[in-house]
C-alpha positions as a printed Julia matrix, in Angstrom:
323×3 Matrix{Float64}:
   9.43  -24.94    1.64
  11.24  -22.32    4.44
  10.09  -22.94    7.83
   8.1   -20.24    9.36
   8.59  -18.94   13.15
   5.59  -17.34   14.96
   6.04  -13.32   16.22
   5.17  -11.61   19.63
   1.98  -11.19   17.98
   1.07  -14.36   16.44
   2.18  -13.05   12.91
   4.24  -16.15   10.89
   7.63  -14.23   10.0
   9.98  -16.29    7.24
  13.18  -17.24    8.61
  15.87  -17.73    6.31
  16.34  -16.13    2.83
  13.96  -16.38   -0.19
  15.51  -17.28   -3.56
  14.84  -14.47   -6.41
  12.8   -17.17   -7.82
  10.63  -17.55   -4.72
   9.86  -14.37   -4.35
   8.45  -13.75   -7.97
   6.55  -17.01   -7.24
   5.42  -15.65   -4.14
   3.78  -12.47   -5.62
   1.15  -15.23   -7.22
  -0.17  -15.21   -4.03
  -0.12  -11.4    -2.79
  -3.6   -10.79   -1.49
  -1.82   -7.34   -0.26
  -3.58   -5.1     2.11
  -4.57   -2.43    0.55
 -11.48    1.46   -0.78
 -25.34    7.59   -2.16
 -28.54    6.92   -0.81
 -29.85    3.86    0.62
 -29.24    0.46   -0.01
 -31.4    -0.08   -3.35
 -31.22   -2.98   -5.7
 -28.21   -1.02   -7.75
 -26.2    -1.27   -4.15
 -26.67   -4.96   -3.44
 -25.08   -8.06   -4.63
 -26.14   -9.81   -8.01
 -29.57  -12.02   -7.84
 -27.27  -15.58   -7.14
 -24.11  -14.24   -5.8
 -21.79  -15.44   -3.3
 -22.42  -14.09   -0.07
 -20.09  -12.77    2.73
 -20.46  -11.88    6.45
 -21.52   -8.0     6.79
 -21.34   -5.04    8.9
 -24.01   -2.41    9.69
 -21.95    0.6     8.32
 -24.33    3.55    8.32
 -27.48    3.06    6.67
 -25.29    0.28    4.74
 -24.38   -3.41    4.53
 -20.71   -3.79    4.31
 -19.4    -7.24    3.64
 -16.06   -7.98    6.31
 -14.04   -8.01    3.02
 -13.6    -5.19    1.39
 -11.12   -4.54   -2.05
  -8.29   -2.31   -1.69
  -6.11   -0.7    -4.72
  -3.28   -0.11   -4.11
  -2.46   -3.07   -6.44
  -4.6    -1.54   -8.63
  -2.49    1.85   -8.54
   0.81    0.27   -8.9
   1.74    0.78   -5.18
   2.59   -2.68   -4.17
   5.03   -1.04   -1.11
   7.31   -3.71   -2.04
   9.64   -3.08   -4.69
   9.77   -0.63   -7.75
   9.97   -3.97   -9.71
   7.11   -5.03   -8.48
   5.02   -1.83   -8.95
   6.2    -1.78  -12.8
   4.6    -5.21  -13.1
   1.51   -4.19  -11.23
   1.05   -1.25  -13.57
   1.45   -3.66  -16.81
  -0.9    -6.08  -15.28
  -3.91   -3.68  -14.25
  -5.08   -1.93  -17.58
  -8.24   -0.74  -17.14
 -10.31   -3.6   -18.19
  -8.45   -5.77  -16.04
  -9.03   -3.81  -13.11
 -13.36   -3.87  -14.0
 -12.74   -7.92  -14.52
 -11.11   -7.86  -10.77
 -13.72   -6.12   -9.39
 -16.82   -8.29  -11.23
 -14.75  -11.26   -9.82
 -14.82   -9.35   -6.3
 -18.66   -9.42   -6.69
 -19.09  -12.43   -7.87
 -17.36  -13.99   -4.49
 -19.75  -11.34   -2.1
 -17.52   -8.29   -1.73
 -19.77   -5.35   -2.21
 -17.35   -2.77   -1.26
 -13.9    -0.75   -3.03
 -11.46    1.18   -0.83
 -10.33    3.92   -3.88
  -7.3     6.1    -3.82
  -9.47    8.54   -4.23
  -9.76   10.99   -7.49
  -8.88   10.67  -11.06
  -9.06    6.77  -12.82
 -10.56    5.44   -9.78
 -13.44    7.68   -9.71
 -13.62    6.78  -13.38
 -13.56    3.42  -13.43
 -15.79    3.26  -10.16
 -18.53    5.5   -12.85
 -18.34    2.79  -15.27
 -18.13   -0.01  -13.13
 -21.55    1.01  -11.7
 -22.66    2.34  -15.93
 -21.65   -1.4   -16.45
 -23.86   -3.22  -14.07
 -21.67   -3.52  -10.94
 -22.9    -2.92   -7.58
 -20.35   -2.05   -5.22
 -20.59    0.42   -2.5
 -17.28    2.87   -2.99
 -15.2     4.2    -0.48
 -12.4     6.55   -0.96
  -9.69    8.62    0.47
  -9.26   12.39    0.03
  -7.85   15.44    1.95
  -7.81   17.97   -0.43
 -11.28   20.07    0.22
 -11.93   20.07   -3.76
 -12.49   16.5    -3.33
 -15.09   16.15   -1.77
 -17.82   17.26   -4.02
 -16.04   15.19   -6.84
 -16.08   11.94   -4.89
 -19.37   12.46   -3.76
 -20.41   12.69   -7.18
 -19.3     9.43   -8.31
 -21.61    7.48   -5.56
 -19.42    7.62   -2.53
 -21.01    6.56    0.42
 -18.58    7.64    2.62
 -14.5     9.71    2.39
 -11.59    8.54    4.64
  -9.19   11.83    5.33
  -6.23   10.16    3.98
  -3.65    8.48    6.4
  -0.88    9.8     5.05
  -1.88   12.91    5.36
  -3.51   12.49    9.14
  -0.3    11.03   10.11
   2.11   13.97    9.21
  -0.41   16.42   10.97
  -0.58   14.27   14.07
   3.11   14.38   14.13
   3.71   17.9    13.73
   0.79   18.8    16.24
  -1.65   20.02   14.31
  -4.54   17.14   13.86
  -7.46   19.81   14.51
  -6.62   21.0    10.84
  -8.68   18.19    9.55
 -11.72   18.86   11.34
 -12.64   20.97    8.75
 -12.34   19.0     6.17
 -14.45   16.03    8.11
 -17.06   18.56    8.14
 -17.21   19.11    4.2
 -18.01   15.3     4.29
 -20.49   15.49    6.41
 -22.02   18.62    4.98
 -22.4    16.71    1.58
 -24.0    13.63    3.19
 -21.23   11.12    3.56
 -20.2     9.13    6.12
 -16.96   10.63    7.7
 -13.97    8.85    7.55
 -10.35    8.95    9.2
  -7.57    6.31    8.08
  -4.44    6.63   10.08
  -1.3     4.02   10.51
  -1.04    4.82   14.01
  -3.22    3.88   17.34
  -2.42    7.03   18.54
  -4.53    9.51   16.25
  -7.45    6.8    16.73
  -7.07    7.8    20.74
  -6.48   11.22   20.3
  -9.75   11.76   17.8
 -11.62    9.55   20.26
 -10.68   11.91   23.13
 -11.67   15.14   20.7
 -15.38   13.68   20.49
 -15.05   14.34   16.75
 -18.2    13.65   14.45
 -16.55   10.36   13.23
 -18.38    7.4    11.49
 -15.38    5.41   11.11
 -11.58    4.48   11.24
  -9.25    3.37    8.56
  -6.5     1.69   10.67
  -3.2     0.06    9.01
  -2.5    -3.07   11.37
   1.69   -1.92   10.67
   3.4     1.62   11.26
   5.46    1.74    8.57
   6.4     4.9     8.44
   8.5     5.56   11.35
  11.31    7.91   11.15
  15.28    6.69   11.16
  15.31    7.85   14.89
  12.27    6.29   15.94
  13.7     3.02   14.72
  16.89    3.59   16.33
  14.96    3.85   19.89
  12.8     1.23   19.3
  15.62   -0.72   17.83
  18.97    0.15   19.1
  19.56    0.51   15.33
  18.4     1.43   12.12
  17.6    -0.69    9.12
  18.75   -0.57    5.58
  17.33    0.67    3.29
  15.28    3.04    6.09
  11.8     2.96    4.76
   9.06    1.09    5.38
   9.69   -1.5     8.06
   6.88   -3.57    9.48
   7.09   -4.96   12.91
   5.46   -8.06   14.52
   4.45   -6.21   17.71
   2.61   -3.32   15.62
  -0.87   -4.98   14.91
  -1.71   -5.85   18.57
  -1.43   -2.39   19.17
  -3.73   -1.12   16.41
  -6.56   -3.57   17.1
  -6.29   -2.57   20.88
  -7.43    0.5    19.71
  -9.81   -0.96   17.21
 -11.79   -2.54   19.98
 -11.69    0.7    22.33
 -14.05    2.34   19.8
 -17.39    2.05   19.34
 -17.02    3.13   16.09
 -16.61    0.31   12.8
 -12.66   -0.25   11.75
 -11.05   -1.33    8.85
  -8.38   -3.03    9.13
  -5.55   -2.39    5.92
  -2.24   -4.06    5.3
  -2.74   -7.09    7.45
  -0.4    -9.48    5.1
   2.2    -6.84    5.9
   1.98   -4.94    2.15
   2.8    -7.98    0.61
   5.3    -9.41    2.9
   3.74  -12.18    4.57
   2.04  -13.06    1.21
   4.7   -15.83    0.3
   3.39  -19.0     2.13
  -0.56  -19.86    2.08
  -0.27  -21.04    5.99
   1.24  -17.09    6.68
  -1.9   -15.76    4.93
  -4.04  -18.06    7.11
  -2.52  -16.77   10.04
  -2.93  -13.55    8.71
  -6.62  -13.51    8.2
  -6.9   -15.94   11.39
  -5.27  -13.28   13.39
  -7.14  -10.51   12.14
 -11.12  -11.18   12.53
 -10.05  -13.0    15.85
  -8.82   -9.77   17.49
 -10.95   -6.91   15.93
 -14.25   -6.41   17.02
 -17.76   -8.07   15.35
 -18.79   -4.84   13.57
 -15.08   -4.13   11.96
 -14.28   -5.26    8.47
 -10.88   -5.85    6.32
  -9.51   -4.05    3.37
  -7.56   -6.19    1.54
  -5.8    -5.32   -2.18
  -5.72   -7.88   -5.02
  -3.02   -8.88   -7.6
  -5.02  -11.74   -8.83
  -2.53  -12.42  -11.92
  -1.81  -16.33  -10.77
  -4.91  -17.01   -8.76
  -8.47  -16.42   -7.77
  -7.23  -14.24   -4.76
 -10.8   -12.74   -4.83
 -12.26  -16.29   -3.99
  -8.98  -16.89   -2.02
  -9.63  -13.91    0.59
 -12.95  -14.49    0.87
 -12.59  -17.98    2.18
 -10.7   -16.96    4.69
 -13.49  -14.56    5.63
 -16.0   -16.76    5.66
 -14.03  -19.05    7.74
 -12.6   -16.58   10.71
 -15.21  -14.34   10.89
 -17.79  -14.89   13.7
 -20.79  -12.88   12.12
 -23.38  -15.54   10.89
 -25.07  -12.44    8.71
 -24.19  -12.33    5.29
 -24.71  -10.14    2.68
């Protein structure tokens, strides 16, 4: 076993070096942060089924755990390797046997990437029984109608994309947009990696139901790193720092509005010893507010990470309501 040291923020961080072999071992554990009417019978959890903690979310019940997929898209943010064995892994099937296992444990929500075989698989998830409430990301104005159409209850504008705006000045350009989501009787969305557009559409008084907020900036340019640094990793790409998630849930709690919280295992990367997940999770529910939730992806290949997460759930969060 490697020792573990704690952050400035109470994250575990590894010390030492993992063996090749560890590290494969350790993706058997990567719980990686990762997505239409009223709440009828075809929107609840299964007669018998596990239940979770929830959040009022709209007109909706949204359990505090909610399944991510980027696993699911082959975007573990980790390694190419590791993407190529995510893509083998999640065939189609697999990914509707993840998601009845989700159920099963009390997660009645799915953060999508948005269009094409999400919105597919989310139609014949539901065609096939399931009943969870789907929420995806878009920013393209097409989408909207399309996503809506498949039972969204409510459309994130995606971070990615709200992030390079912010940067270059120019976050109003996605007003629009959040008003196409509202016009077709969603809840409105915005997921962002930085505290900072969280403030800024706070200030703006935007018609906002909700926040998307990765705990991690990863995306930091070579000369931000340098300042904040003195230097600038290699390979410069996504580098996740401990002091990053106290930050975001600052913000988290400055808003009335519900949060949830992605990439809190650090895409992967504190995924490698059970008591780092713990502090994880621990860390998580204990510094975002009652009525936030989690998104959290699943590469359940070696374990029940489904039954894993929501453990964890049911053991940090404070909400006695469950779904």
């Amino acid at each position: 076993m490697r020792n573990m040291e704690q952050g400035n923020a109470g994250v575990p961080q590894p010390s030492g070096r993992a063996t090749r072999r560890e590290f494969l071992q350790g993706l058997g554990a990567l719980p990686v942060a990762a997505a239409a009417g009223q709440d009828t019978p075809s929107h609840l959890p299964a007669s018998g089924a596990a239940t979770l903690p929830v959040i009022p979310f709209g007109k909706y019940s949204l359990s505090r755990l909610i399944c991510g997929s980027n696993c699911f898209n082959a975007g573990s943010h980790l390694s190419g390797f590791v993407n190529r064995a995510m893509r083998e892994y999640y065939t189609p099937e697999q990914i509707l046997k993840t998601l009845r296992r989700c159920q099963e444990v009390g997660i009645n929500g799915w953060q999508t990437g948005g269009q094409g075989r999400n919105s597919e698989l989310y139609r014949r998830f539901i065609a096939e029984g399931g009943q969870m409430h789907c929420l995806p990301l878009g920013s393209e104005p097409d989408d909207v109608k399309e996503l809506a159409g498949i039972g969204a209850i409510g459309i994130a504008h995606h971070g990615e994309v709200t992030d390079r705006l912010f940067k270059a000045g120019q976050l109003d350009s996605i007003h629009d947009y959040l008003k196409r989501v509202r016009d077709a009787g969603l809840l409105v969305g915005v997921s962002t990696h930085m505290p900072a557009v969280i403030d800024a559409v706070e200030s703006k008084g935007w018609d906002v139901d909700y926040y998307m907020a990765c705990v991690y900036e990863r995306h930091r340019t070579a000369q931000e790193l340098e300042k904040l640094l003195g230097q600038v990793p290699i390979p410069v790409g996504e580098v996740y720092l401990t002091q990053d998630p106290p930050r975001m849930f600052k913000a988290m709690r400055q808003t009335r509005r519900p949060c949830l919280a992605f990439k809190i295992l650090a895409a992967g990367r504190l995924s490698d010893r059970p008591a780092w997940v713990e502090q994880a999770f621990r860390q998580t529910f204990e510094s975002i507010k009652p009525t936030d939730a989690v998104i959290a992806g699943i590469y359940d290949r070696y374990s029940d990470q489904p039954a894993e997460n929501a453990g964890y759930t049911r053991r940090f969060s404070p909400l006695s309501r469950l779904a």
